[in-house]
N, C-alpha and C positions, 0 to 999 in steps of 0.2 A: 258707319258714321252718321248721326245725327244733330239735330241742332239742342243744346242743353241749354236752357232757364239760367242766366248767368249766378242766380240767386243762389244756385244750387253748385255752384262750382267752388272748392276748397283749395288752398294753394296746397303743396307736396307737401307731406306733413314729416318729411326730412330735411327741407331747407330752413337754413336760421338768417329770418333777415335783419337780424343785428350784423351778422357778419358778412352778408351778401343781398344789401336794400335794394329795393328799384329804383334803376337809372331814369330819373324823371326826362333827360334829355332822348333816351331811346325810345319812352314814352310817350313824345311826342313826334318822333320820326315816324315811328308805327301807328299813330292816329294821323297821319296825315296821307301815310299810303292806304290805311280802311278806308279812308273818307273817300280818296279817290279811284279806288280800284277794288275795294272791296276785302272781307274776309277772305283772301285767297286760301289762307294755310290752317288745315284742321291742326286742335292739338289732343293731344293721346291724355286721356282718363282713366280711371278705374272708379267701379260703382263702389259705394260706403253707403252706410246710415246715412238717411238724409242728404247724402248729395254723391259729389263724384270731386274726385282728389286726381286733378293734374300731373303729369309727369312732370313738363317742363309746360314753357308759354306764359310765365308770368306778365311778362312784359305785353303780351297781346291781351291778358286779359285784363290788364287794368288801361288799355288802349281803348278797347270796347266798353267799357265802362264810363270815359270817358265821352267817347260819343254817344249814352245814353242808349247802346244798345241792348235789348232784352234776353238775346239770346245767340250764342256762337257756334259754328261746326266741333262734331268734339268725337274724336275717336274713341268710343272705348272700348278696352282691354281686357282680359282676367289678368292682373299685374301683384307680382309678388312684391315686399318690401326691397327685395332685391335688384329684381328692375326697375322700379319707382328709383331707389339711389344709381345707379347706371345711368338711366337715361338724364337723372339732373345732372351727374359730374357731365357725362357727355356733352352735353348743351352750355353748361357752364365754359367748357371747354373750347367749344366749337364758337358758340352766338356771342362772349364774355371776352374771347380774344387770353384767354389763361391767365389773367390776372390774380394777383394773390389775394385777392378777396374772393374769386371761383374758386381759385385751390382749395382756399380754407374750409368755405362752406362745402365744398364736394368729398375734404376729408373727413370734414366732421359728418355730415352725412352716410359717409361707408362705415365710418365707427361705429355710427350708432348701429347698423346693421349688424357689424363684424361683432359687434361686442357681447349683444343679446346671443347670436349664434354662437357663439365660442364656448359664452357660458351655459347655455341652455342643452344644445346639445353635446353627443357624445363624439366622436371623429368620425365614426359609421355614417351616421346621421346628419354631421356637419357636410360629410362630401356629398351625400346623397342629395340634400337640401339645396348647397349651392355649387353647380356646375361647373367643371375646369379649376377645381381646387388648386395651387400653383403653391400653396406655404403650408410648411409642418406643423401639423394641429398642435401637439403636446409643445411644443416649443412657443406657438404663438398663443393656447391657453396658460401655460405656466408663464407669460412673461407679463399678460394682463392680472392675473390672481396676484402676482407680487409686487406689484405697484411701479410696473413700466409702460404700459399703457397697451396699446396695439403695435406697436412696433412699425419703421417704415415700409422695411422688405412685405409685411403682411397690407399696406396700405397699398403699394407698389403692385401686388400682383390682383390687385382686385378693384385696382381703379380703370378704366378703358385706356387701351392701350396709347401708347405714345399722347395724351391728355395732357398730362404733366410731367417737369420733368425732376427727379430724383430731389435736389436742392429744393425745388417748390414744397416738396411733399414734406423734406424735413423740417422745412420753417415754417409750415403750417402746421404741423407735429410738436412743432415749441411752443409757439403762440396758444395754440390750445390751450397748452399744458401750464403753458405759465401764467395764464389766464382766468384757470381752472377750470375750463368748458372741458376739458378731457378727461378731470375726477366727475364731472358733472356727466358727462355721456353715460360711464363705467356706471357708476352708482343707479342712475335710470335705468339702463340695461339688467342690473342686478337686481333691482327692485320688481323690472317685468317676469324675468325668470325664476324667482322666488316667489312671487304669487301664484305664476302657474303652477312652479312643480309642487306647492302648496295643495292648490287644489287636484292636483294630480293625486298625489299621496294619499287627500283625504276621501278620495273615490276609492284607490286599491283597500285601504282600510276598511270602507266598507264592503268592497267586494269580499274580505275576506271572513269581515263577522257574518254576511251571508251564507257562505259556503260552509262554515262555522256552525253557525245555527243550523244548514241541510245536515251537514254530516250526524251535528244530535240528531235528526228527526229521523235519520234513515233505520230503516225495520231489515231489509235485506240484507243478505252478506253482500249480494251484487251491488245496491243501495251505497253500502257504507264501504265498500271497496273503489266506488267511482265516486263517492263525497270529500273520502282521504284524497284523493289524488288531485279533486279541483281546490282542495284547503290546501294542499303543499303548494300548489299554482299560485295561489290567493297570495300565499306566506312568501313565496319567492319573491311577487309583485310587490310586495307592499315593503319587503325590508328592500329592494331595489329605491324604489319612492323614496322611503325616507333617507336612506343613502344620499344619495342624488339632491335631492334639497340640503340639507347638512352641509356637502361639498359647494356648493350654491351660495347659501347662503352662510359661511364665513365671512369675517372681516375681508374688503381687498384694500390691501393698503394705501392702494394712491386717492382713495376716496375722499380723504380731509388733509392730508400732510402737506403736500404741497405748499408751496408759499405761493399766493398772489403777487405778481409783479410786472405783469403787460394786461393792458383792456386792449381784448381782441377788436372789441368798435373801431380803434383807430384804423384798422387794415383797409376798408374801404377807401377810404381818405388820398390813400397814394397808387398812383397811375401804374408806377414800377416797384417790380420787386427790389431793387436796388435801393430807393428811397425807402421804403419801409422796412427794410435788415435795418439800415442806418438810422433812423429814429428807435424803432425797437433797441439797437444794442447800444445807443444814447440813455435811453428812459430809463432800462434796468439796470444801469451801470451803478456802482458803489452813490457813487457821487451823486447823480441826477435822485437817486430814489430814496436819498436823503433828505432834498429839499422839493421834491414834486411830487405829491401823495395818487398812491394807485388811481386815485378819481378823480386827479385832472391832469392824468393823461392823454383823456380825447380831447378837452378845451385848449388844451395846450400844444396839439397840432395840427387844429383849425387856427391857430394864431399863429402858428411857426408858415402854414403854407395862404394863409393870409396874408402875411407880412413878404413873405419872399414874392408873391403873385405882385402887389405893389411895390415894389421896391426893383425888381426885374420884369418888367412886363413885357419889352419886345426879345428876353434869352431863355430858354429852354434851363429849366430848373434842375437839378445836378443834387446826388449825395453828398457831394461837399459845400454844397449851397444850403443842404438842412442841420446839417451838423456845427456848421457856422453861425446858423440862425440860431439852432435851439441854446450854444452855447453863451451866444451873444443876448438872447432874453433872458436868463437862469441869472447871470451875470446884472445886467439891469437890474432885475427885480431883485436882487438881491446885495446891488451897492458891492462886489465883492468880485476880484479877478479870478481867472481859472485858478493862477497858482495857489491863490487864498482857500479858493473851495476846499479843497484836498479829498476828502472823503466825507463821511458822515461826521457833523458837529459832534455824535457824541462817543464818536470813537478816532479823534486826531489823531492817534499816534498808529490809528494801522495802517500806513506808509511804510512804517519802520518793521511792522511785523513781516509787510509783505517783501519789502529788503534784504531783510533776513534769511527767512526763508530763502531767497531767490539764491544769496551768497551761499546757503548750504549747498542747497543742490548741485550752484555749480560745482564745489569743491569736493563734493562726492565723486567724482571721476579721479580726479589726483588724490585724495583719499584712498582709493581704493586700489589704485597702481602701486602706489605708495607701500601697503600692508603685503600685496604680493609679493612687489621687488624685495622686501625684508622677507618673506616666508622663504622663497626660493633661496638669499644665503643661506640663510640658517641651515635649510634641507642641502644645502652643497656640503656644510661643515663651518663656516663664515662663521665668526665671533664678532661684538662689539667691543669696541675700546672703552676707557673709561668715560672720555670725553661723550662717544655716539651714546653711552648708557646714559648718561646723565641727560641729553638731549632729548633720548625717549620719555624718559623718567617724568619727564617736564610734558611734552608732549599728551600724554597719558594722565599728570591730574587736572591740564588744561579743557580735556573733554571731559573728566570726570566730573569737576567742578560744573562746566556748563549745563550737562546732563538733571547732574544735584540741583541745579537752581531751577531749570525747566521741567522738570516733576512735578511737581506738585501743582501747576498751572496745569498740566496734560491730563493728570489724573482728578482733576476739577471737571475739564471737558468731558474727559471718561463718563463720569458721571451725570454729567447734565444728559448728554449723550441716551443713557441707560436707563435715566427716570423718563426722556420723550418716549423712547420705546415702547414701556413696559406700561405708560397713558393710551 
């Protein structure tokens, strides 16, 4: 442990503080115990160019900064990318009290690790590299290469233990995702692993016009009997490489498709996970994301919990208190009841589509009993009468007809469907 030039100190270059800012209030609890007791607590570094990149201790380090101090105790480490993300979810977890704005950034922080490893290396190499493997390689690379992301069970066995729990991890697995910070990880992950094995490749390559050019120059049989064998070495390397890149670097799907429809900023905002499920599944709901555009969703609950903070000041704030509020403003600002809202202005009548729907399904079950109890006569020997014949009869172009009419609607989708794809 010695004391580092704070000049020279970098924050973890796995945390995002859009999603996980510094608490200026813990900021100033922590400058007030330096002031009077001193830097008691080193915090753990790794050396880099030019400076030294913190585990955790943000909050101490912008404490000392504060007091104008030049320089603080700093542990450092040889630290992998891998414990650099451990020890932040850790601390996130521990010093942050598990808030869903620690979740988030502690998931997004493992992804970004998980994700360059998954693609970069092989499974040999992926367990070898990171310690207490706990999830199925091929299953958690084939579910990021097809545009599912990391999956939780894979976030779950490589977050520190009992941290978070199950529910936190998958809502901060949506928020990513619906946010786009999760095609944003994949795609930077893809981009680090396809430069390397880039230049990977472009070294076997020339190992092998090396070996290439000895084997021409060789005069011995000995010579050219040991030139063959390091140009097959060469050749096996190099179509490895470019393999390997190739697979690499394909399209992954979830890189641009996604749809944008939560701004992760607002996560910090809310104290509980409970209020922040509750505004999120407010925001991206049909309705809300009709008349509130992706970009002022964060303004818009700084005002939702602005309004509720004046308006209840001496009761403790409630998910039914924000979902109240945000309806109650939408409503305002828009001169227009809930009932009025309905869905998107410019799709009013999907109420009716979603109705529909809903009455099929139900009726798929007595549908369905229905066709058997008829098969089973039939298979006894049972005959219809004129009367049940003609009842089918009816029955039969009443679906036909419905079918007829809904075709060609479905086969529009088809299509829409087929031309996103094949962009």
């Amino acid at each position: 442990m010695t004391d580092i030039a704070l000049a020279l100190i970098k924050p973890n270059p796995f945390r995002d503080f859009d999603l996980h800012p510094i608490d200026d209030a813990q900021v100033e609890k922590l400058t007030a115990s330096i002031d009077a007791d001193g830097f008691w607590a080193s915090v753990v570094a790794r050396q880099v160019e030019n400076g030294y990149e913190i585990a955790f201790g943000h909050h101490r380090v912008a404490a000392a900064k504060l007091l104008k101090r030049t320089a603080i105790p700093v542990e450092v480490r040889e630290l992998s990318d891998w414990q650099m993300v451990r020890m932040l979810a850790s601390e996130n977890a521990t010093q942050r009290g598990s808030t869903a704005a620690a979740c988030i950034d502690a998931v997004a922080a493992i992804s970004r690790v998980l994700a360059y490893h998954l693609l970069r290396w092989d499974e040999a190499t992926f367990a070898k590299n990171l310690a207490k493997v706990g999830v199925d390689y091929p299953s958690c690379r084939g579910r990021l290469e097809n545009g599912g992301g990391i999956g939780r069970s894979c976030i779950a066995a490589f977050a520190p233990k009992d941290a978070f729990s199950r529910a936190q991890i998958e809502m901060a697995l949506g928020i990513l995702k619906d946010s786009g910070r999760m095609a944003t990880i994949v795609a930077e992950a893809q981009a680090r692993a396809v430069h390397e094995l880039h230049a990977e490749q472009a070294a076997a390559e020339r190992q092998l016009a090396e070996a290439e050019r000895r084997q021409a120059a060789a005069k011995t049989k000995q010579q050219q009997a040991d030139a063959a064998k390091h140009t097959k070495k060469a050749q096996r390397e190099a179509a490895l490489a470019k393999k390997t890149t190739e697979a690499v670097g394909h399209e992954i799907v979830a890189a641009n498709r996604s749809e944008l429809i939560f701004d992760a900023r607002c996560a910090p905002l809310f104290k509980l996970d409970s209020h922040l499920a509750v505004y999120r599944q407010i925001v991206t709901g049909t309705t809300f994301r009709s008349y509130l555009p992706l970009n002022q969703q964060l303004e818009f609950a700084k005002q939702v919990l602005a309004g509720l903070r004046e308006a209840l000041p001496a009761k403790e704030i409630t998910a039914r208190d924000i979902r109240a509020e945000c309806w109650s403003r939408i409503e305002t600002g828009l001169g227009l009841t809930k009932g009025k809202l309905r869905t998107a202005p410019e799709r009013p009548y999907l109420e009716e589509i979603k109705e529909g729907l809903n009455m099929l399904r139900r009726s798929e079950g007595d549908f369905k009993r229905g066709i058997a109890l008829l098969l089973r006569g039939f298979q006894l020997g049972e005959q219809l009468n004129a009367k049940q014949a003609e009842r089918l009869d009816k029955t039969e172009a009443l679906f036909t007809a419905g079918w007829v009419g809904i075709k060609p609607h479905r086969e529009n989708v088809k299509r829409h469907l087929k031309l996103i794809k094949e962009e």
